[in-house]
N, C-alpha and C positions, 0 to 999 in steps of 0.2 A: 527397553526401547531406547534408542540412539536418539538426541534430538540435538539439529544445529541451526543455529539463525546466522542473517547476517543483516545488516541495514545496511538501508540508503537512502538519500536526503533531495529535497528539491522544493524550490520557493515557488507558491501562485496562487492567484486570486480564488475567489468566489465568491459567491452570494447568495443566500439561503431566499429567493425570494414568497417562499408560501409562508414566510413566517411575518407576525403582525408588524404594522409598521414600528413599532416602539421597540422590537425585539432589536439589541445591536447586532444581531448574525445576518438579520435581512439588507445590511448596507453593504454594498462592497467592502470585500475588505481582502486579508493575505495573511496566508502564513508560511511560516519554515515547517514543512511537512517533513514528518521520517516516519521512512516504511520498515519493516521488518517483518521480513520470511524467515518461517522455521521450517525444518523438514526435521521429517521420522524416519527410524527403520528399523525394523528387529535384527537385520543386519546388516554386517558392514560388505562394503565392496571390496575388489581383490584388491586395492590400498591400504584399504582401514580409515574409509572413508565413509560418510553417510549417501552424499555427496560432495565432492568438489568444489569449493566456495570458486575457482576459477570459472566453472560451468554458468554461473548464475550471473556471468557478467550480460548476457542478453536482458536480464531486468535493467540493469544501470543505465544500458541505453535505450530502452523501450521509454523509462524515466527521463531520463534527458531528455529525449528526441518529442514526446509527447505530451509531456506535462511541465518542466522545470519552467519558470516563467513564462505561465499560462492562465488562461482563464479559463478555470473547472468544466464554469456551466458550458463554455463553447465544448470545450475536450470531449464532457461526456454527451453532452446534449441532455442534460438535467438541471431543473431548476434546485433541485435539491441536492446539493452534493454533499454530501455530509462525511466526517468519519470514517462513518457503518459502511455507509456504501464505497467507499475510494477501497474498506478493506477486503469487500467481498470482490468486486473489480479487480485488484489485483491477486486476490485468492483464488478467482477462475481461472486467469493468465497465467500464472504459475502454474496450476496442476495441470494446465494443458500441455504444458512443456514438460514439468518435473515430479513424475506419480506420487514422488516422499514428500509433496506440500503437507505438512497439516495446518498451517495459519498463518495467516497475516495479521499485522499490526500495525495503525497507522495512528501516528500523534501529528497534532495540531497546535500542542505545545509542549512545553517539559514535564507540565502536572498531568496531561488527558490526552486520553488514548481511546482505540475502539477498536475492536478485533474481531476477526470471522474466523469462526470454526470451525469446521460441519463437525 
């Protein structure tokens, strides 16, 4: 199996608000989010490609255009936006455009990260 990621990066808020008042994620807050799509393939295309890292430039701007200096909760319409969910969110968008998705990966800082699978 062929596998190629690429990331992309983008700053903005949110706020975890079902969590207790004492929790620090329940306050506004922001971070420098980076995403990373991987795709598969048992084979390659007529380049010797998986895909095209030029193809996937529609994530860059779907990121720019909708999330980069933003506030989550408005973005997704969730008071929880966590992680998990920003990586399954961009894990449907993807394989809707690119069948070789296998995952996403989203950190929220350098040490933690959260990833979807199927």
């Amino acid at each position: 199996m062929y596998r190629i990621a690429k990331e992309f990066a983008f700053s903005a808020s949110h706020q975890l608000t079902e969590l207790p008042p004492e929790h620090q994620c329940g306050r506004l807050h922001g971070h420098n989010y980076v995403v990373v799509v991987e795709l598969a393939g048992a084979e390659l295309n007529a380049h010797g490609f998986v895909r095209d890292y030029h193809e996937l430039a529609p994530l860059k701007r779907y990121i720019d255009d909708e999330f980069d200096h933003r506030h989550l909760n408005d973005v997704l319409e969730d008071d929880m936006v966590t992680a998990e969910r920003l990586a399954k969110h961009f894990y449907d968008w993807c394989a809707e455009r690119w069948p070789e998705t296998a995952a996403v990966r989203v950190s929220e800082t350098p040490k933690t990260w959260a990833e979807y699978r199927p």
